[in-house]
N, C-alpha and C positions, 0 to 999 in steps of 0.2 A: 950146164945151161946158163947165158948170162940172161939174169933179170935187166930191165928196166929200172931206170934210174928213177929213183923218185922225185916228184916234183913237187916244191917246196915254194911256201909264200915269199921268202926272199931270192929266190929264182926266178920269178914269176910275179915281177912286181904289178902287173897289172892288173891282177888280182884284184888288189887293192884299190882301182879307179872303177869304183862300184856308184862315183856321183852321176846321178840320173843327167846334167847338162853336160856334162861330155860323153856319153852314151851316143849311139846311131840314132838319130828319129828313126821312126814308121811310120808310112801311111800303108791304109788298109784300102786297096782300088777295088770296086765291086762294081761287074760290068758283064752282063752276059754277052755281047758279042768279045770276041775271042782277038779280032785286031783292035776292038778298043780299049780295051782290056791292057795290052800290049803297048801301043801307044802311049797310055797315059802310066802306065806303071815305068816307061823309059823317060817321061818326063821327071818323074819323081827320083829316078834312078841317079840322074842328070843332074838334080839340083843339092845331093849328096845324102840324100835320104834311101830308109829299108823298104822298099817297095815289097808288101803282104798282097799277093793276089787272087781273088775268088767270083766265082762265074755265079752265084745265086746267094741265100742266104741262108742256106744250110751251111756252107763253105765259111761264109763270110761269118755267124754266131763261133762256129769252131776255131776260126784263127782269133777271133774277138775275146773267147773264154780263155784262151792258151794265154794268152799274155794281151789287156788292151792296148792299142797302139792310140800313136800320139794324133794321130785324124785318121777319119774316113771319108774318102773321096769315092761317093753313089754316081754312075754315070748311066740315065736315063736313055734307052732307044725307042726315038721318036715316041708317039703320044703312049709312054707306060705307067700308069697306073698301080701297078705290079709292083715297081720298085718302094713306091711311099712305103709299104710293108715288111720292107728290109728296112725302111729305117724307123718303125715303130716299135720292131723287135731290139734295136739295137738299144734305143732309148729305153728297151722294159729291162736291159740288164742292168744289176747292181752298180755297174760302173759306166753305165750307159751317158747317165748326166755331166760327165766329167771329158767328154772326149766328143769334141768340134766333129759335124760334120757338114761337108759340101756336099750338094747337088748339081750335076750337070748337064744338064737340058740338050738333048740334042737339036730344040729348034724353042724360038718362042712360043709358049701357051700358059696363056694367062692362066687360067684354071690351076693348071699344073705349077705355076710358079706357086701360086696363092697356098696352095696345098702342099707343100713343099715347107713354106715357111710355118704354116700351120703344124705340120708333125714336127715343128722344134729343129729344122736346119738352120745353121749358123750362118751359112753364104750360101747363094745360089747361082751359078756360071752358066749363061745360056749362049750355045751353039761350040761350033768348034773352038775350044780357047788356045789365044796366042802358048806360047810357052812360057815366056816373059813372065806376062799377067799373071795366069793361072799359078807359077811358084812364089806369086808376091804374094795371092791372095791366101795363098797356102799357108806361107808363112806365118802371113799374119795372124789369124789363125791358132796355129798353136802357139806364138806368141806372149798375144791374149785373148787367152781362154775364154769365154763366155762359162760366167757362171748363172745358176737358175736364182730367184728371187730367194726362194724357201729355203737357200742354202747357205746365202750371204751371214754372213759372223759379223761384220761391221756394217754401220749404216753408211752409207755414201754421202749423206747431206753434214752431219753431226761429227762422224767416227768416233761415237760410242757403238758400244757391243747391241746386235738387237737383242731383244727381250731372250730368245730362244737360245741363244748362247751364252746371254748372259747369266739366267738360269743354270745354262748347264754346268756354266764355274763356280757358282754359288753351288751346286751340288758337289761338285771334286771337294770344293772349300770345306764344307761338312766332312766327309768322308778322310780328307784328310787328319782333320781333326780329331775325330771318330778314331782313327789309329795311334793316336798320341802325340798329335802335333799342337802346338802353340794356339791358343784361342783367337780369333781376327774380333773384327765386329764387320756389320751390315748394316747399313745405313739409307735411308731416302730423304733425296733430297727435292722439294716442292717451290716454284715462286711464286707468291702471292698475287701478282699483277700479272699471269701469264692468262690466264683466263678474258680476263680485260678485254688482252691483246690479242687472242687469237680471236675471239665474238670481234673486233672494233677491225682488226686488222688483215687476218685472216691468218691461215695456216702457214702459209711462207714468211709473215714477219713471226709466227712462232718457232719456225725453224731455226728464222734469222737470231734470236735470241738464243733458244737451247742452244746452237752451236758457239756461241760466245762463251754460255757459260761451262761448256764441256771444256773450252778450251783452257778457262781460267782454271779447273779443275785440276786437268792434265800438268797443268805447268806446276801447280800445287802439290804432283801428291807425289807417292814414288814410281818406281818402276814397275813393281810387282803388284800394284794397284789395278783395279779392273772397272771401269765406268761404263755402265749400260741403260738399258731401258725396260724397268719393271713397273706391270700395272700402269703404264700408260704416264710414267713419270722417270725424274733420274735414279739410279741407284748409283751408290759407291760400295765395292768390297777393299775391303783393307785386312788382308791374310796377316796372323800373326802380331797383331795389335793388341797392347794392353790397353783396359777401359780409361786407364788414366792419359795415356798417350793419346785414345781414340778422341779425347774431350779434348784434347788443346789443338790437335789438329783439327777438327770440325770445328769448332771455335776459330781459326785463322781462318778457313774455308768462309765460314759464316758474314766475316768482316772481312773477306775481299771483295766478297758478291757484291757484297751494301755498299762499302765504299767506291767500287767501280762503275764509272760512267758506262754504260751498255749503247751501241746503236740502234738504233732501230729508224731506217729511212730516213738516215739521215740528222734527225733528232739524236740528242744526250737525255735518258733518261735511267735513273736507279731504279733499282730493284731488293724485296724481301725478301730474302731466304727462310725457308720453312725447313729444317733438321729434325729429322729423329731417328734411333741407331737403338742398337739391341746387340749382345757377342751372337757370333757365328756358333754356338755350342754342338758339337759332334754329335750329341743324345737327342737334337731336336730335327725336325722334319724341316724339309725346304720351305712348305708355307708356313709354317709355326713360326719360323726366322722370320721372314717376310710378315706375316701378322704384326709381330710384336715390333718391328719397326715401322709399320704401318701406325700401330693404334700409339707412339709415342711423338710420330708426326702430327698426328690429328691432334695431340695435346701440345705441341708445340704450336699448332694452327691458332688454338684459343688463346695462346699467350703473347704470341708474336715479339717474343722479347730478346731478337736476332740470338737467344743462348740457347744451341742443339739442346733438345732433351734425349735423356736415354730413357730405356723401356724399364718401366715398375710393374710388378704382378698388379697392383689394382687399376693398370689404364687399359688392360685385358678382361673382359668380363667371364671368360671363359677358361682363365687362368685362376680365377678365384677357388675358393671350396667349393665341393660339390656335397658339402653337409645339405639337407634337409631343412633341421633346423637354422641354420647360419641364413640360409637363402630366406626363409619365413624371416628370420629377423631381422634380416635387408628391408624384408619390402614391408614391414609394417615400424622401423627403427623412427623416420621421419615424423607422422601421425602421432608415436608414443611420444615423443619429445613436446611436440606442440601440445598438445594434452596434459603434459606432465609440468609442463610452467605454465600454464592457464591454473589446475590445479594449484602447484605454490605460492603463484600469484593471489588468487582468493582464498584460497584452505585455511594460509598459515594465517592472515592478520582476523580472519573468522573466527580460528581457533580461539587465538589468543583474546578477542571480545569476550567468547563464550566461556574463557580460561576466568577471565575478570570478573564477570558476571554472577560465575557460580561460588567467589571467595567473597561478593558482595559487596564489590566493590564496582562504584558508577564515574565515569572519565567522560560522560557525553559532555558534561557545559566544557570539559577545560576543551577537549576536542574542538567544541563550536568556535569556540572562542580562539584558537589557535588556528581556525581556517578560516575566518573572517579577517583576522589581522594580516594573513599571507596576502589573500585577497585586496585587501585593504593598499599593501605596500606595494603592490603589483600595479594596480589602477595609478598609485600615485608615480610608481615608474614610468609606466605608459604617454602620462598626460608632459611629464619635463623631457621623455626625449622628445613628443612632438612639437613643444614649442623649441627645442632646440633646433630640429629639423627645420623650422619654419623662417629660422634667422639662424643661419649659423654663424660661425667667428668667420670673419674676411681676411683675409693677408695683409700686412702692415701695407701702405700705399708704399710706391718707390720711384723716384725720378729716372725716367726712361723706361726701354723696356723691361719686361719682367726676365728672369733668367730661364732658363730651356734647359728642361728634366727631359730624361731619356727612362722609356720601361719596357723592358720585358716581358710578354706575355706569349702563355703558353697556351693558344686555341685548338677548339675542338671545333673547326672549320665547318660541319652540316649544322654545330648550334648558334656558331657568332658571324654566322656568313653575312648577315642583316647589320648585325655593328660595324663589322667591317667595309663594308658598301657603303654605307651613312657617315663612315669617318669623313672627315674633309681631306682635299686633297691635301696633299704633301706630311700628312701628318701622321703615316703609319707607312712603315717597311716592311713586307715578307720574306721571312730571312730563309728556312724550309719547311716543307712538307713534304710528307711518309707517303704519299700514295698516289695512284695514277688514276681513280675512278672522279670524272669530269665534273664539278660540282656549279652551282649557276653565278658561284662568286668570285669564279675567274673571269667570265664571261664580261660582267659589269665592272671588274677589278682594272681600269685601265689605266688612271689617276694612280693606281700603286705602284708598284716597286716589279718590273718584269711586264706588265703591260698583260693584255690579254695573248700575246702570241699563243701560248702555248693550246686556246681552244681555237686561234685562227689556224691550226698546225692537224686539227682534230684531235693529236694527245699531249695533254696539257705536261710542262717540264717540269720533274722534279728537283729541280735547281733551278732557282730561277737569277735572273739579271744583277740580281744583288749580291751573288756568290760568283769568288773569283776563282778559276781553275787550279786544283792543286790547294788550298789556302784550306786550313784548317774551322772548323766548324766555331771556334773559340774567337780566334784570327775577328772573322766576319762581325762575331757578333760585338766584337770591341769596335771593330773598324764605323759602323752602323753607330753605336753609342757616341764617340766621338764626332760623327756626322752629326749627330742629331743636336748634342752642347753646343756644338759650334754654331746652332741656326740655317744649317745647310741639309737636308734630312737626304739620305741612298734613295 
């Protein structure tokens, strides 16, 4: 008896062309009557596709469970109703959401169209469709797929990860770790003026910003790098990161934000980065990760001193001991201390009185006499600075004008906004300012340096008119001092 030859993968190379884009489509046609059914599956036939055919939706879940096909084209007779429920069972299968369906209407009805798009169909084709049409619309179609919102992994606006996938790699991230893989770290990243902007500006020029800075990220980081949205802010994962490595690159990250001009409407305005990072450690829980990069952002927040922080056990309070006593001598340590140099303060020169007192020995006159004469030299201080105050030394005279000093000063703009205003014109330059909340001495600042644009603008620039694009921060402030010697003030 001859056997059969065996067939073997190198016989039988096709075997091996197991890629789903050169596979046959299907479409799955569902059509109770029997010539439309017929019809339109020879349409499908025609345009090079597997035509799946079934008359109800018993038929139609069974060839849908076998294998999902790449569309399902629902063909409606006349006003059915019946059918919307073929495609609410389709939608309730696990693979339901992933696979386009049309509807096709045997005649216009509003209602039914409405209801159509309502149960989640992807296109709806009313009345007899050309042949043309119908394999364009097809196409398109499975094409591009329509995905559901809840499913989406990148944001469309930003193309950071959404929160929910982002998540879900920060959990592999663990886990892999957890197996004996290389420590990362996790990180959030906050901008301080982003608040500002969305109350002043609204949620599109906040998107307009987050996408900028996703983007300066991206360009920043590596490949294996993952940028999302946790807690309603950025995250960055960086898998396999040493902590020392983690600082110098969040440190770069840090000084490009700040140094980079950002758009917003048009305007140039800076921005603070707010950093804090914690390692991805395998033994810790996904929010415990996230905590502890949370609570070393918020200690970055009060410092603002553009240098990421990393996570310490005491910026955690719930990372601390869970002693008894340690906790009691938390909360009564501050109390003992004030107490305790009040106490040293009066106790010890008390003692020592009563230490004197009881050897028989009396110090009041020298005492007296030694706090009269302090006294004494005090009042006589007092009295020559005020006549020196009253006439001070004047500058030697000189023929011509006088010569022109140039200063530096470093304001705290809500306390010297009043000096500043009161200056006379031309005799003060504002070289920068750190922040974008509107204050009223830009407003009247128009005589200075930059003019008020930036409140005729509604947000005020943080570079203003006296800084040259590109020109270092050093640059300006010489460039400005030399203006000033020479008599000609920025």
């Amino acid at each position: 008896m001859e056997h059969p030859s065996t067939i073997t993968v190198a016989d039988s190379p096709e075997i091996l062309s197991a890629d789903p884009l050169t596979r046959q489509e299907s479409v799955l046609v569902i059509a109770a009557d029997p010539l439309r059914r017929s019809e339109l599956g020879s349409i499908i036939e025609s345009a090079g596709w597997l035509a799946l055919r079934a008359g109800d939706a018993s038929e139609a879940l069974e060839l849908f469970r076998e294998a999902p096909p790449d569309l399902v084209l629902v063909a409606f007779s006349g006003i059915d109703f019946s059918q919307l429920e073929t495609v609410d069972l389709l939608r309730a299968e696990p693979e339901g959401n992933r696979v386009p369906i049309v509807c096709n209407l045997a005649r216009r009805n509003r209602r039914l169209l409405v209801e159509s798009f309502a149960r989640r169909a992807d296109d709806v084709v009313v009345g007899r469709p050309v042949e043309v049409e119908l394999i364009a619309r097809l196409r398109t179609r499975m094409e591009r797929r329509a995905l559901p919102r809840n499913e989406l992994q990148v944001d469309p606006i930003t193309g950071a990860l959404v929160p929910w996938a982002f998540r879900e790699q920060t959990r592999r991230e663990l886990e892999r770790v957890y197996r004996g893989g290389r420590v990362g770290v996790f990180a959030y990243l906050a901008i301080d003026e982003l608040p500002a902007i969305d109350a002043e500006h609204g949620s599109r020029a906040r998107d307009e910003i987050v996408a900028q800075i996703i983007e300066t990220i991206e360009q920043d980081s590596r490949s294996l790098d993952f940028v999302g949205f946790s807690r309603g802010i950025v995250g960055l994962l960086m898998p396999a990161t040493p902590l020392k490595g983690a600082q110098t690159r969040l440190d770069r990250l840090s000084k490009l934000i700040f140094e980079q001009e950002f758009v917003l409407r048009g305007t140039m305005i800076r921005l603070t980065p707010i950093i804090g990072y914690s390692e991805s450690d395998g033994d810790l829980e996904l929010e415990e990760v996230e905590d502890r990069a949370w609570a070393a952002m918020a200690y970055e927040a009060e410092q603002r001193d553009l240098h990421p922080t990393r996570w310490d056990p005491a910026m955690s309070a719930k990372d601390q001991t869970k002693s008894r006593v340690v906790r009691l001598f938390n909360m009564v340590r501050t109390p003992m201390q004030v107490i305790g140099q009040q106490a040293i303060a009066l106790g010890l020169p008390l003692a020592f009185y009563l230490a004197l007192d009881s050897a028989g020995l009396d110090f009041t006159g020298v005492i007296y006499l030694m706090v009269v004469g302090a006294l004494f030299v005090t009042s006589v201080t007092i009295v020559a600075e005020s006549r020196a105050a009253r006439s001070p030394a004047e500058p030697p005279e000189v023929s011509g004008p006088r010569p022109v000093g140039s200063a530096i000063i470093a304001a705290y703009l809500p306390n010297e906004a009043d000096t500043i205003i009161e200056t006379p014109s031309g005799r003060m330059s504002l070289l920068e300012r750190l922040t974008l909340r509107a204050l009223p001495v830009w407003a009247g600042s128009g005589d200075l340096s930059g003019g008020p644009r930036g409140a005729r603008q509604g947000l005020t620039e943080s570079v203003l008119s006296t800084r040259r694009a590109g020109e270092p921060l050093c640059h300006q402030i010489l460039r400005a001092c030399v203006s000033c010697w020479s008599g000609c003030p920025t």
